[in-house]
C-alpha positions in Angstrom: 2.9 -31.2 18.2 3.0 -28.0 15.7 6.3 -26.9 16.2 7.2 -23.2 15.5 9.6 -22.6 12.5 12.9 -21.0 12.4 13.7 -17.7 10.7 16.0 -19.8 8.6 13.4 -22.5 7.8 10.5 -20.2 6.3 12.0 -20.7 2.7 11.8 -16.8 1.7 13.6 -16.0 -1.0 16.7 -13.6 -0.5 16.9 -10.2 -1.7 18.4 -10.3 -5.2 15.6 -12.8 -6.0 13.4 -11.0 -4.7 13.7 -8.0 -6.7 14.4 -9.5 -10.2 10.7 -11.5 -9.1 7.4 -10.4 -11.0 5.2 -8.1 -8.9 2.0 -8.1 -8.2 0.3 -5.4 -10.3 0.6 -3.1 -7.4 1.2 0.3 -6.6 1.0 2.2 -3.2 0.9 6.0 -3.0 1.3 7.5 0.6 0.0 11.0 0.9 1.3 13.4 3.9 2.0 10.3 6.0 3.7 11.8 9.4 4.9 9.2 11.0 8.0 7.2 10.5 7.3 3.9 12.0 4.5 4.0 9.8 6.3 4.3 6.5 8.6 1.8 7.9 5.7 -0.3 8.1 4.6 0.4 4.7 7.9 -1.1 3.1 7.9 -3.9 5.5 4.1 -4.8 4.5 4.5 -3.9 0.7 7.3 -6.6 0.6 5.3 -8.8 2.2 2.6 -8.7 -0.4 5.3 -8.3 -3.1 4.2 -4.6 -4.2 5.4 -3.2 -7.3 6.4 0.4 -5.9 5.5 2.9 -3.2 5.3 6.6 -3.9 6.1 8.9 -1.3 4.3 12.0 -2.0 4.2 15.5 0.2 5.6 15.2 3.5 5.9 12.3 3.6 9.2 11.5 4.8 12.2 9.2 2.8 14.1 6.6 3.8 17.5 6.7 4.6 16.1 7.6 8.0 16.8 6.0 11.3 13.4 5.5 12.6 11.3 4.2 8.7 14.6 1.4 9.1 13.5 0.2 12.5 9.9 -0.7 11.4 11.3 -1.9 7.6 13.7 -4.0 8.9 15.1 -3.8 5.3 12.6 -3.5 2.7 13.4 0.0 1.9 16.2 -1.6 -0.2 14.1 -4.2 -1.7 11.1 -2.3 -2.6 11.5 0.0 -5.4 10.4 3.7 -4.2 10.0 7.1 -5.3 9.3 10.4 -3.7 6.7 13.2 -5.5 5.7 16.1 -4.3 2.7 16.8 -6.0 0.6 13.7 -5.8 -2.8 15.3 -7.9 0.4 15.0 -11.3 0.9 11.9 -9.9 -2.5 10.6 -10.4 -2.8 11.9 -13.7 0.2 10.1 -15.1 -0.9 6.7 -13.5 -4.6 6.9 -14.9 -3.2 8.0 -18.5 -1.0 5.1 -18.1 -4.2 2.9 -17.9 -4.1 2.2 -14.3 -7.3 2.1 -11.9 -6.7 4.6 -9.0 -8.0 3.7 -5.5 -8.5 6.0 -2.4 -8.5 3.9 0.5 -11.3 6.0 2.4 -14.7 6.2 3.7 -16.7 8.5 1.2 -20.8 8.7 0.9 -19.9 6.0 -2.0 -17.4 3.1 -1.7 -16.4 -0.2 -3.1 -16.2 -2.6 0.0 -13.2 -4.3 0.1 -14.1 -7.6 0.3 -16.4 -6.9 -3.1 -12.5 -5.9 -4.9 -13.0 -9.3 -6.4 -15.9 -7.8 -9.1 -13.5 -4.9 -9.8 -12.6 -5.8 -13.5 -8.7 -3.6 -13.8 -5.7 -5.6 -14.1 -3.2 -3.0 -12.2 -4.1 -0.7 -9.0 -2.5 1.8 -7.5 -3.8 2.2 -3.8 -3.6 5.7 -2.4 -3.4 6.0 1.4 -3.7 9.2 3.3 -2.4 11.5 6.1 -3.2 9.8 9.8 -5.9 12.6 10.6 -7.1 13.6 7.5 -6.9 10.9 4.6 -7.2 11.0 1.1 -6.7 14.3 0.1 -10.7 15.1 -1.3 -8.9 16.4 -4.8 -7.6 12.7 -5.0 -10.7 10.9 -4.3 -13.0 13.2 -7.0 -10.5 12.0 -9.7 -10.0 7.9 -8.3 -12.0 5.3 -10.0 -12.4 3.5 -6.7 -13.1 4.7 -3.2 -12.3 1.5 -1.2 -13.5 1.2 2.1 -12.7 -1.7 4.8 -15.7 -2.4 7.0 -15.2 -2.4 10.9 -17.8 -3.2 12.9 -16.9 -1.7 16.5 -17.5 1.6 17.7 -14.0 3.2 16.5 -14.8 5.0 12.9 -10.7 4.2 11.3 -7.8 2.0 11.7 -4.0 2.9 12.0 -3.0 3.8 8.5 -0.2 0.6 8.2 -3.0 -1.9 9.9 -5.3 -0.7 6.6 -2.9 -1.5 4.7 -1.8 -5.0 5.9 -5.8 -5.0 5.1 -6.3 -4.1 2.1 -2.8 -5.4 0.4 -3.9 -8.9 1.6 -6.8 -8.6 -0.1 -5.5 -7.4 -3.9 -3.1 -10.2 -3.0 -5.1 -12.6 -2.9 -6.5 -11.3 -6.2 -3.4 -12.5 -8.1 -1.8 -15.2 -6.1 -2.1 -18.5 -8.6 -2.7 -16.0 -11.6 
């Protein structure tokens, strides 16, 4: 028998520990994200993957709120956060500070994700858009790396938080045992 664990018997570590424990190289920029449950479900997955810091930029909305909480389920106290208006400054400052810049989008020319492993950068920061539109195409001329996930069904996108449960498993993967 494969018996299901226990909250209390997955070992995680607690919050404190968390938060004094190196990061992955990570950083996730949401753009115009509208709904809540969504950038709930940004901290909940950015924790999960151990993220170095979302960037909340435009409308996107900031925690405290009621409804980001309910989808968190905490992480918005353990992930570090900041909000920015103007996300094109944004991306400047991260690329002068040496860091590769990828929309998360489907352009004419992309970097499938699973080929992410051949991408040579040490630190990313992974820009996700607005739920109809995406990546701002300002952002995306100045990125280093379109990344695209491939789907093979008849549906052209995913739900902005599944893509990035996608994609943050796979930079994860990138430095787990580094």
């Amino acid at each position: 028998m494969n018996r299901k664990l226990k909250l209390w018997e997955l070992d995680r570590v607690d919050e404190q520990t968390f938060k004094q424990q190196q990061k992955f190289p990570l950083i996730v920029i949401l753009n115009d994200i509208r709904s809540l449950s969504n950038i709930g479900s940004f901290f909940r997955t950015a924790d999960a993957f151990n993220v170095e810091k979302i960037y909340l930029c435009g409308i996107t909305a900031q925690p405290p709120h009621r409804e980001i909480h309910k989808t968190a389920l905490g992480a918005t106290e353990t992930i570090v956060w900041e909000y920015r208006k103007e996300i094109n400054e944004l991306v400047a400052e991260l690329k002068t500070a040496g860091i590769a810049v990828c929309s998360i989008e489907q352009a004419e020319e992309t970097v499938l994700l699973h080929e992410i492993s051949a991408l040579k950068d040490d630190k990313f920061a992974l820009v996700f858009g607005n739920e109809v539109d995406g990546v701002d195409q300002q952002v995306i001329d100045v990125s280093d790396y379109i990344l695209e996930i491939p789907q093979f069904g008849t549906k052209h996108s995913l739900n902005v938080s599944v893509c990035a449960g996608i994609v943050l498993w796979e930079f994860a993967k990138k430095y787990i045992g580094r």
